[in-house]
VEXBA-893648 format. One record per residue (C-alpha): x, y, z. Coordinates in steps of 0.001 Angstrom, whole numbers. Layout:
BEGIN
<px=X py=Y pz=Z>
...
# end
This chain:
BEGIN
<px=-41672 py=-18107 pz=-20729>
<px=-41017 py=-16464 pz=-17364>
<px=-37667 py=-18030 pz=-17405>
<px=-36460 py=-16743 pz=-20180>
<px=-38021 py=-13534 pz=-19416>
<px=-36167 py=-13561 pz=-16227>
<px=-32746 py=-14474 pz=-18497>
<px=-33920 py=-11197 pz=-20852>
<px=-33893 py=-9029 pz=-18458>
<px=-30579 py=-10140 pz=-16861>
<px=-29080 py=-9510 pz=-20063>
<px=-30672 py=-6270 pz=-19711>
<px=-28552 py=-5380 pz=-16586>
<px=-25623 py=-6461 pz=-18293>
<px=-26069 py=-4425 pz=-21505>
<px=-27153 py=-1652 pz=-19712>
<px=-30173 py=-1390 pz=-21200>
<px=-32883 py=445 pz=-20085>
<px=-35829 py=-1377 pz=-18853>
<px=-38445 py=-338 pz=-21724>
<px=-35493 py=-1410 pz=-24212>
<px=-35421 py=-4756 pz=-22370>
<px=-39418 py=-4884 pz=-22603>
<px=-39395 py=-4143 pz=-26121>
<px=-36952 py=-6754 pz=-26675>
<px=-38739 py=-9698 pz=-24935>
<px=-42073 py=-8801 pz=-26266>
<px=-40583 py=-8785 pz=-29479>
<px=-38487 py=-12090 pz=-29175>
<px=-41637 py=-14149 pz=-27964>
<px=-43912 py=-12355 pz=-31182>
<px=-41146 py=-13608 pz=-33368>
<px=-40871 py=-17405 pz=-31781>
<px=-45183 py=-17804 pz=-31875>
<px=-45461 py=-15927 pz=-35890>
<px=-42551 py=-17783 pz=-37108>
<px=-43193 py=-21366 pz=-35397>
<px=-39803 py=-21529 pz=-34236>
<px=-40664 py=-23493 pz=-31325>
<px=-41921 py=-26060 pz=-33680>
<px=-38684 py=-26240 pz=-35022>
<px=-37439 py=-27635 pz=-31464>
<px=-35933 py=-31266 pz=-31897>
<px=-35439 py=-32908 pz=-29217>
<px=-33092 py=-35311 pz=-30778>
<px=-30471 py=-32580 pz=-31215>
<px=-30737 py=-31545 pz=-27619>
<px=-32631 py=-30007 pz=-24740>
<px=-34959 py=-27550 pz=-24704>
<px=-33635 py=-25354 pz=-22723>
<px=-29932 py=-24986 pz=-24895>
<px=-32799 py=-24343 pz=-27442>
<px=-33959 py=-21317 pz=-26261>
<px=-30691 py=-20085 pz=-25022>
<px=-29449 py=-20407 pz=-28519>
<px=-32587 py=-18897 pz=-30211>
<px=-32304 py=-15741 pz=-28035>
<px=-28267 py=-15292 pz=-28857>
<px=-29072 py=-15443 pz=-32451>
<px=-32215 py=-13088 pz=-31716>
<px=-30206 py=-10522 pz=-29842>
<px=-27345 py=-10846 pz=-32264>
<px=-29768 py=-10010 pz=-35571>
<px=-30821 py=-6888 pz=-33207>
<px=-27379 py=-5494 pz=-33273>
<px=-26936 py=-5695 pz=-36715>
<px=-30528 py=-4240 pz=-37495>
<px=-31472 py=-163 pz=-36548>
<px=-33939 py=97 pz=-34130>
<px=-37437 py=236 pz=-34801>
<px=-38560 py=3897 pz=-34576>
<px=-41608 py=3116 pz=-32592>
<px=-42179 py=389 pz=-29840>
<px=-43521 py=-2775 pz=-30560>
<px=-43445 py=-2087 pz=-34144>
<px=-47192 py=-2812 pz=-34435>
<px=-47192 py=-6521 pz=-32641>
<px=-49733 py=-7373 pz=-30247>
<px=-48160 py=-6735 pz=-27022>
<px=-47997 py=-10210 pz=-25178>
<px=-49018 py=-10590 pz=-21714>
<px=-45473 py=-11088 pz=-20032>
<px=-45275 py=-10484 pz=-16319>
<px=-42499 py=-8152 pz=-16581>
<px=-43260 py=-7040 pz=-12602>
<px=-42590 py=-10872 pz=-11306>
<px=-39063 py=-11057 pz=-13734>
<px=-37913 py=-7696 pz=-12545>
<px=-38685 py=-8545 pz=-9115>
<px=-37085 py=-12037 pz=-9132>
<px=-33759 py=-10113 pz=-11112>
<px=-34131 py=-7793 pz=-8136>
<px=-33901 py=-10732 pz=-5284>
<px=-30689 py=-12456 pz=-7597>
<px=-27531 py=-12319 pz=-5444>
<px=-24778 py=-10073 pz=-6540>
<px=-21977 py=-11761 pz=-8600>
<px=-20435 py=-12653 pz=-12002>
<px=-21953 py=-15370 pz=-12796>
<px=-22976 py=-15522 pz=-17118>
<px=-26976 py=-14730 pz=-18243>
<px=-26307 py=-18743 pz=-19222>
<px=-25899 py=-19856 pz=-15834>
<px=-28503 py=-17637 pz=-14433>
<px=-30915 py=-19328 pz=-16563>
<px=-29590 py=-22064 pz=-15857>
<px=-30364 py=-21368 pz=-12277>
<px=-34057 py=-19796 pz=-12909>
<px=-34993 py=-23022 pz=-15258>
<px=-33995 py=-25195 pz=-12603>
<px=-36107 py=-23634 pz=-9633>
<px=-39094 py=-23356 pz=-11675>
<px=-38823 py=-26975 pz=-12538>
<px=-38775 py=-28072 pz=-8922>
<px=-41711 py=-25656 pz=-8586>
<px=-43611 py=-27135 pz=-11340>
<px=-42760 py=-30568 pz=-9492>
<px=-43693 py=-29763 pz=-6026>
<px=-47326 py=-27907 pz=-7639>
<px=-48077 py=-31194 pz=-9135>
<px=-46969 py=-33212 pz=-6134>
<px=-49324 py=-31010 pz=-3852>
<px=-52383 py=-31290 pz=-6111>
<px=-51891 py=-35232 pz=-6176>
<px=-52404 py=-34578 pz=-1925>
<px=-55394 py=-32243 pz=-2183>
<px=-57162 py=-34434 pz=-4814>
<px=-56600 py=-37492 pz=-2301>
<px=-57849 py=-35164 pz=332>
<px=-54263 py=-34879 pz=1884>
<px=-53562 py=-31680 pz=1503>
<px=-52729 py=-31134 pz=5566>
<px=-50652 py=-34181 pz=5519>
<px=-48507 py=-32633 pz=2149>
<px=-48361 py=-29612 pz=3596>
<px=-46674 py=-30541 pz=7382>
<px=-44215 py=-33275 pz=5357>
<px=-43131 py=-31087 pz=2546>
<px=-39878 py=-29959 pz=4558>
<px=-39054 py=-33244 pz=4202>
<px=-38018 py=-33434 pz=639>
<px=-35443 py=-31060 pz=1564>
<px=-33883 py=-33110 pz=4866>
<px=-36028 py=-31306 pz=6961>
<px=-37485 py=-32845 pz=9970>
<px=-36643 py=-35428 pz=12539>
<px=-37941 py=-38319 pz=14495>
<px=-38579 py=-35735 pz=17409>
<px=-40615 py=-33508 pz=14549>
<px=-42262 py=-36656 pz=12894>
<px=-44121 py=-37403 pz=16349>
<px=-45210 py=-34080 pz=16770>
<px=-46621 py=-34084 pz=12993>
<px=-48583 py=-37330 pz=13910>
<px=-50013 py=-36341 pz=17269>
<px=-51504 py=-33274 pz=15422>
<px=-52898 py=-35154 pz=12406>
<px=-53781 py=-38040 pz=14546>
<px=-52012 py=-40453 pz=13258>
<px=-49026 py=-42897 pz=14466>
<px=-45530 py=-42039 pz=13996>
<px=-44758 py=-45200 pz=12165>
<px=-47152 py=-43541 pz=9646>
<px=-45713 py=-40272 pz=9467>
<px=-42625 py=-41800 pz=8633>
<px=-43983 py=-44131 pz=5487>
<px=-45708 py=-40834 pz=4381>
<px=-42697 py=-39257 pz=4401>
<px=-40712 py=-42065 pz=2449>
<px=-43769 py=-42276 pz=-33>
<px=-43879 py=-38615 pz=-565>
<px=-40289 py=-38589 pz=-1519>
<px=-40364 py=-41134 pz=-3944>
<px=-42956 py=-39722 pz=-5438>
<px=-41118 py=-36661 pz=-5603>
<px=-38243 py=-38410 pz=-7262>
<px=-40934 py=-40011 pz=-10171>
<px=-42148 py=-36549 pz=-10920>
<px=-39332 py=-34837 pz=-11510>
<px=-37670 py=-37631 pz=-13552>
<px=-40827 py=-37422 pz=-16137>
<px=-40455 py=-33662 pz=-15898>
<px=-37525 py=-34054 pz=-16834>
<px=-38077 py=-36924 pz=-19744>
<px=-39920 py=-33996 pz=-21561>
<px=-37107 py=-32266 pz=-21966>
<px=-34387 py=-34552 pz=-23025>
<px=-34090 py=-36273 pz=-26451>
<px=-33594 py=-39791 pz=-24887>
<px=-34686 py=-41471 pz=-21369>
<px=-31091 py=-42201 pz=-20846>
<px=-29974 py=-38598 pz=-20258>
<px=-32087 py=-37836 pz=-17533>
<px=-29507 py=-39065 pz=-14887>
<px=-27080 py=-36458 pz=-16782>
<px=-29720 py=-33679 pz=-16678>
<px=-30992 py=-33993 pz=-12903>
<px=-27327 py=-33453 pz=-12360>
<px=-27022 py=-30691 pz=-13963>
<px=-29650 py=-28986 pz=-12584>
<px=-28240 py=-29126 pz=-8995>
<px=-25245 py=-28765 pz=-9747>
<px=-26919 py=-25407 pz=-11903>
<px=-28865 py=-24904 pz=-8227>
<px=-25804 py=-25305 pz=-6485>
<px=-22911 py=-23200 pz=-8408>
# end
């Protein structure tokens, strides 16, 4: 939800909006996907999840135009508890440019599925009582690090360099497994996961 919030209120720059309008508006669009069940109405055979919710808050925002404002905010819902704080701050940290409220979701969906990949990666480590060992070799699953830095790492942890460097190889595979069944969850078939990693980085990337 916080990355669609984050989408929301980018849409609220771009409308002009103020930011109580753009409140209103994602409290409301949440209410109406939990009372209706619309998320139950997800399939992923006729896509991804994420074109899903991109598509749900088009036609959302679109029935808003054509409908008068509700007098009074909320309109009696109960007021979800949406960390609009975090999403304006993370709006406020987005780089200046053009780019479409589509691609900056996008963007936000892809970093907060890495996230989600690297929290699950790192509580794998701490429940194996590695948690030192994840924490000094996590540069690594971004080409950090270097045979210089590896020896460093295992002279401080006390163990060889050899095995520094078959940590390292193990904790990047195991990176790679993660994020592929992330990613399984939100494809209709196995088979597009290839397509969708792509995609992301190249989301990550633009």
């Amino acid at each position: 939800m916080c990355r669609l919030l984050v989408s929301a209120l980018r849409l609220r720059a771009r409308a002009r909006l103020s930011t109580h309008d753009a409140r209103d508006l994602t409290q409301e669009f949440f209410a109406r996907l939990i009372e209706s069940n619309t998320i139950g109405d997800a399939d992923r055979a006729r896509g991804r999840f994420r074109t899903f919710l991109i598509a749900a808050l088009k036609h959302f925002l679109a029935n808003k135009r054509d409908r008068a404002r509700a007098k009074k905010r909320g309109g009696g819902r109960h007021v979800l508890p949406l960390d609009f704080d975090a999403g304006e701050d993370r709006l406020s940290r987005e780089p200046t440019h053009h780019a479409t409220p589509e691609k900056i979701f996008e963007r936000r969906w892809a970093l907060a599925l890495l996230e989600t990949v690297l929290a699950r990666l790192r509580e794998e480590f701490q429940a194996g009582g590695k948690r030192e060992l994840f924490e000094r070799l996590k540069g690594s699953l971004a080409g950090q690090g270097d045979a210089g830095g590896y020896a460093n790492i295992a002279a401080e942890l006390g163990m060889t360099e050899g095995a520094i460097k078959v940590a390292v190889h193990r904790l990047r595979r195991r990176y790679r497994e993660l994020l592929r069944d992330e990613i399984a969850q939100t494809v209709a078939d196995p088979a597009d996961v290839d397509e969708e990693i792509r995609d992301l980085f190249a989301a990550l990337s633009a």
